[in-house]
TORNULO-580611 format. One line per field, with one value per residue (C-alpha): residue in three letters; residue number from 1; x, y, z. Coordinates in steps of 0.25 Angstrom, whole numbers. Example, Ala and Ser with C-alpha at 12.3 -4.5 7.8 and 13.67 -1.06 7.14 Angstrom:
residues 2
residu [ALA_SER]
num [1_2]
u [49_55]
v [-18_-4]
w [31_29]
END
This chain:
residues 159
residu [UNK_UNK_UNK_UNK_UNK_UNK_UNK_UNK_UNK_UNK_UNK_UNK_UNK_UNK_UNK_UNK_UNK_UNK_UNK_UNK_UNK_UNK_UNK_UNK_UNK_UNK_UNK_UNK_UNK_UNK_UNK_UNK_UNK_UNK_UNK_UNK_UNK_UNK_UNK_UNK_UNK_UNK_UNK_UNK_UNK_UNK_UNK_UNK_UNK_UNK_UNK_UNK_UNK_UNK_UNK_UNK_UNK_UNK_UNK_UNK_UNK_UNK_UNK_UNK_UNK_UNK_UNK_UNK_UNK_UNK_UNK_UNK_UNK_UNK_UNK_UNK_UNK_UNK_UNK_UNK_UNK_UNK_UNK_UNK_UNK_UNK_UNK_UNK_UNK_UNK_UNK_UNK_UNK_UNK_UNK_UNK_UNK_UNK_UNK_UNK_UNK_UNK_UNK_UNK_UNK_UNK_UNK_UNK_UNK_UNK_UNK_UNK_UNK_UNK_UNK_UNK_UNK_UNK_UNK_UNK_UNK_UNK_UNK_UNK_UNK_UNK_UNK_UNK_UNK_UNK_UNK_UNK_UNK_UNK_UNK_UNK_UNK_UNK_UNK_UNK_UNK_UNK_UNK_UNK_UNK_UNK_UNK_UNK_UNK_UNK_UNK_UNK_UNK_UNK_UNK_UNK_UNK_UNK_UNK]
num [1_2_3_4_5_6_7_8_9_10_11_12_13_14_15_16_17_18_19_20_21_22_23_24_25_26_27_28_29_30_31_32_33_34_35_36_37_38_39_40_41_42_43_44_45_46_47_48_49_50_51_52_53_54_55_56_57_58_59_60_61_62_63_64_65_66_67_68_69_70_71_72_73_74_75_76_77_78_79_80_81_82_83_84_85_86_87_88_89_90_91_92_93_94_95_96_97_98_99_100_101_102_103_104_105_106_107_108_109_110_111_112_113_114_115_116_117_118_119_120_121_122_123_124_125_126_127_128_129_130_131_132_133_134_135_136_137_138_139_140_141_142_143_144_145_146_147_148_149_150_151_152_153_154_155_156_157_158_159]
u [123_126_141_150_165_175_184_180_188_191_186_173_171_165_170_157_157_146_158_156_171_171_159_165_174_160_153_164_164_152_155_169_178_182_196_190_185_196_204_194_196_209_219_223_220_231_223_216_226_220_213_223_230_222_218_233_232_221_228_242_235_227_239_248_235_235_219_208_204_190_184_177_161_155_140_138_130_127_142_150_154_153_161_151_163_180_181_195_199_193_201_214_212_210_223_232_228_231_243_247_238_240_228_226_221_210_199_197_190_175_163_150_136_129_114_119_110_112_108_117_130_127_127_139_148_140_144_157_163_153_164_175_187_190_180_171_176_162_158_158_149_143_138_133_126_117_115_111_101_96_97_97_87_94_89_98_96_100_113]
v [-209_-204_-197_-190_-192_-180_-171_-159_-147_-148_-132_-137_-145_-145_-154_-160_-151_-164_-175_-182_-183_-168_-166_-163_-152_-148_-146_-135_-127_-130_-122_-127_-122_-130_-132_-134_-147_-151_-150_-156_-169_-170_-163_-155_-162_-166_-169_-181_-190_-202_-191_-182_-196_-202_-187_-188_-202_-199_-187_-194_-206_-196_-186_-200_-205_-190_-193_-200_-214_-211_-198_-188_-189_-175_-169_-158_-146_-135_-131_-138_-153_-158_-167_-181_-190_-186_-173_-179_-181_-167_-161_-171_-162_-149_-152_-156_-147_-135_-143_-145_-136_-148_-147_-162_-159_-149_-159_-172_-182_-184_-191_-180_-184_-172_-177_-180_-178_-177_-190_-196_-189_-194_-210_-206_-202_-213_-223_-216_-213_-222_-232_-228_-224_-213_-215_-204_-201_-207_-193_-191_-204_-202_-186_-192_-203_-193_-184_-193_-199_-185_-176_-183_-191_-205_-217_-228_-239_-225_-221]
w [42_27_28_17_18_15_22_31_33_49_51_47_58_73_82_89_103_107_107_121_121_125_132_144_139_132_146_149_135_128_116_112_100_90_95_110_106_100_113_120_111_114_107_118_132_137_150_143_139_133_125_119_119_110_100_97_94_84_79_77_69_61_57_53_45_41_42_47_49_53_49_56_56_53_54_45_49_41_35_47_52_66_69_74_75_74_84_88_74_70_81_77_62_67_73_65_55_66_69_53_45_36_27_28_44_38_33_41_34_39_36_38_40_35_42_56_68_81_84_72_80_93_87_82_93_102_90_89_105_115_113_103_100_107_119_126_141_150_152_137_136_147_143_128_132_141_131_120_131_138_127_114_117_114_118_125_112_103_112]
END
């Protein structure tokens, strides 16, 4: 993986509507706005504690860093980003910026791989989420590893 370093404007970037971590919410609005999904990552659900719990964490240390530790991973397509890795830290920017209109919030510093396949995102999120951070829910798990398998084709040893 070849990537270039810089910052992106926020408004050029999609959040990635395939992120396990939503795809329940996914299975009822399939074709969510941009700001759908960041509710559903938790910057408004006050139902999922440990959720919205940990998003205000992230966004307090990032607003007293007034930045990122670790930036975003982006795929380029065509004139647009998609986000492969960082939708919370996306959704923390697009946030503070509405909050703040502090034109600090309006690029987030992001690493873009501009030959990214399919494949390439999926050995990301699994490198990423099967056991990190911030960990997937089990039907999240649970609902990727069945599509790399069945739909992408996957092998076991590759998963």
């Amino acid at each position: 993986m070849t990537t270039e370093t810089t910052n992106i404007n926020i408004d050029l970037i999609d959040p990635d509507k395939n992120n396990p971590r939503i795809a329940e919410y996914i299975l009822e609005n399939p074709n969510p706005k941009k700001s759908t999904i960041f509710r559903m990552l938790g910057s408004a659900e006050p139902d999922r504690k440990s959720d919205s719990t940990n998003y205000n964490s992230l966004k307090n240390s990032i607003k007293a860093n007034g930045t990122l530790i670790n930036r975003v991973l982006l795929g380029k397509y065509d004139e647009r980003y998609r986000v492969i890795e960082g939708n919370t830290r996306l959704a923390i920017y697009n946030e503070l910026y509405q909050e703040t209109k502090d034109n600090r919030w309006k690029s987030i510093p992001a690493e873009i791989d501009n030959n990214i396949d399919e494949i390439g995102e999926h050995k990301i999120r699994l490198q990423a989420h099967l056991v990190g951070v911030r960990e997937w829910s089990p039907f999240a798990k649970g609902k990727h590893l069945y599509e790399l398998v069945n739909e992408n084709k996957m092998t076991l040893d590759e998963v």
